[in-house]
N, C-alpha and C positions, 0 to 999 in steps of 0.2 A: 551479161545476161544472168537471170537466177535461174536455178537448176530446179526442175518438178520434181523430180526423181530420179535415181541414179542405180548401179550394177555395177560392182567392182568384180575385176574375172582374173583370178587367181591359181596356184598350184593347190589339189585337193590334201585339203590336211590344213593348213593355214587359216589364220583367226583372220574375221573380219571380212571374207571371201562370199560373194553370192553365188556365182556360179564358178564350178572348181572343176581344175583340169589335170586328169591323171596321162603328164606331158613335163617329163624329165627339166623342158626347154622353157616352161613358163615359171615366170616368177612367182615370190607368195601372192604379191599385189603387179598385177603386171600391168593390169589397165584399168580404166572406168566409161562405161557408158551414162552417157545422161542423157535427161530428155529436159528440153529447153523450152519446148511447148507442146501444142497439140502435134506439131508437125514436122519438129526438128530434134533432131538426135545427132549427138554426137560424140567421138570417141575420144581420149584421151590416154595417152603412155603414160605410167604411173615411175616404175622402175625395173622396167622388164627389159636387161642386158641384150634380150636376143633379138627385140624390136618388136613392134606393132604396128600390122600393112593393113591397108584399104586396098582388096584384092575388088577393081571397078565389075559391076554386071556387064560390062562391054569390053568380053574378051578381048577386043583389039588395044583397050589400055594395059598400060603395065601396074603391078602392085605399086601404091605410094607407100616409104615409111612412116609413120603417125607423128610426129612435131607437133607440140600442143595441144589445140583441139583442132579435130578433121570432122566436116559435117557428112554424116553417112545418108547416102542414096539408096533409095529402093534399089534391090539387085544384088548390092554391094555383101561381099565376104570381109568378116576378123580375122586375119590370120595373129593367132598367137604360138608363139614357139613354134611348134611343126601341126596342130589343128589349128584347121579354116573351118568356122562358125559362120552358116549362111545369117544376113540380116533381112528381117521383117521387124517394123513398125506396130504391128497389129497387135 
């Protein structure tokens, strides 16, 4: 699928970073969100050593690690390194 737009989420200070995270635990480039259409978004591990979880809006699921791409759900949290980034769409 082609990508509309994208958000790379990185350690602050790092070239090339859209949104930068002062977080010992994330990489320079650790992940990318993209949007795929009006309606889907989804996350990608770039090379962030510490992981990248799909923390579900339905507390009763556990965090997944990110493999690939993971299509993000309303509700759902980013956890990179040790900050969890709530997601919205909007």
């Amino acid at each position: 699928m082609n990508t509309v737009r994208s958000l790379v989420i990185g350690r602050r200070g790092a070239s090339g970073v859209d949104i930068e995270l002062d977080d010992a635990y994330v990489s320079a480039r650790h992940c990318r969100i993209s949007q795929l259409n009006d309606r889907t978004f989804v996350v990608e591990a770039l090379i962030g050593t510490n992981g990248t979880f799909i923390v579900p809006g339905n507390a009763s699921l556990p965090p997944r690690r990110v493999s690939g791409r993971c299509v993000l759900e309303p509700g759902d949290r980013i956890r990179v390194g040790r900050t969890t980034l709530p997601w919205r769409a909007d």
